[in-house]
C-alpha positions in Angstrom: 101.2 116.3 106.2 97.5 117.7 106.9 95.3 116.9 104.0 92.2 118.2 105.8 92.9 121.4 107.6 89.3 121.4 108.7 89.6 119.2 111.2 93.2 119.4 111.7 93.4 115.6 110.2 97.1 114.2 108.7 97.7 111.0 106.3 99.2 109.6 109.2 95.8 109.4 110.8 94.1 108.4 107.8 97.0 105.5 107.8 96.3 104.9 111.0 92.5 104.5 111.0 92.8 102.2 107.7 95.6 100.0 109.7 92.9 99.6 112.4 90.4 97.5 109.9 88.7 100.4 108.3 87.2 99.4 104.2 85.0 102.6 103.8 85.4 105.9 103.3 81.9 106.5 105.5 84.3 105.1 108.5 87.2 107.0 107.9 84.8 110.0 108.0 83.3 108.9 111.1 86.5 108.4 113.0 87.9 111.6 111.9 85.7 113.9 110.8 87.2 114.5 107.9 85.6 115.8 104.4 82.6 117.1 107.1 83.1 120.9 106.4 84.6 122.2 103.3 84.8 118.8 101.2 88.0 120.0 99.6 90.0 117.4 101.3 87.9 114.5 100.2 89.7 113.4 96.9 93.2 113.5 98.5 92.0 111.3 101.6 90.3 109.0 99.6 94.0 108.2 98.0 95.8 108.0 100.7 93.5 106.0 102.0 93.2 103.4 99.2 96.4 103.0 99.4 96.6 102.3 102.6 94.0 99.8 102.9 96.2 97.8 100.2 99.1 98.3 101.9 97.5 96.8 105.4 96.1 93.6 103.0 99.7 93.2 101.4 101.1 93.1 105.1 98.4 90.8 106.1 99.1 88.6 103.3 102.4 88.0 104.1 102.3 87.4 107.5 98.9 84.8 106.9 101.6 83.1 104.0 103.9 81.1 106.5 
């Protein structure tokens, strides 16, 4: 799904970027441009993006368990 049309960016990238070690939303910005035009975007990325952050860090977790 695109959540910022602006710069054609999808949750799927915002997923990706965050899987890749990303903590801020300055990075995500930087590595996709997003929220750089209109801003409407900006609120819906930043969930997505929390919520994939704590999805990479419950992942982590269980593979650093064993």
């Amino acid at each position: 799904m695109f959540v910022c049309i602006c710069k054609g960016v999808t949750d799927r990238d915002i997923v990706a970027v965050a899987e890749q070690g990303a903590t801020r939303m300055s990075e995500l910005k930087e590595c996709t441009g997003l929220a750089s035009q209109c801003g409407k975007c900006a609120r819906d990325a930043k969930a997505i993006f929390n919520d994939a952050k704590r999805q990479a860090r419950q992942m982590e977790g269980m593979f650093s368990a064993a």
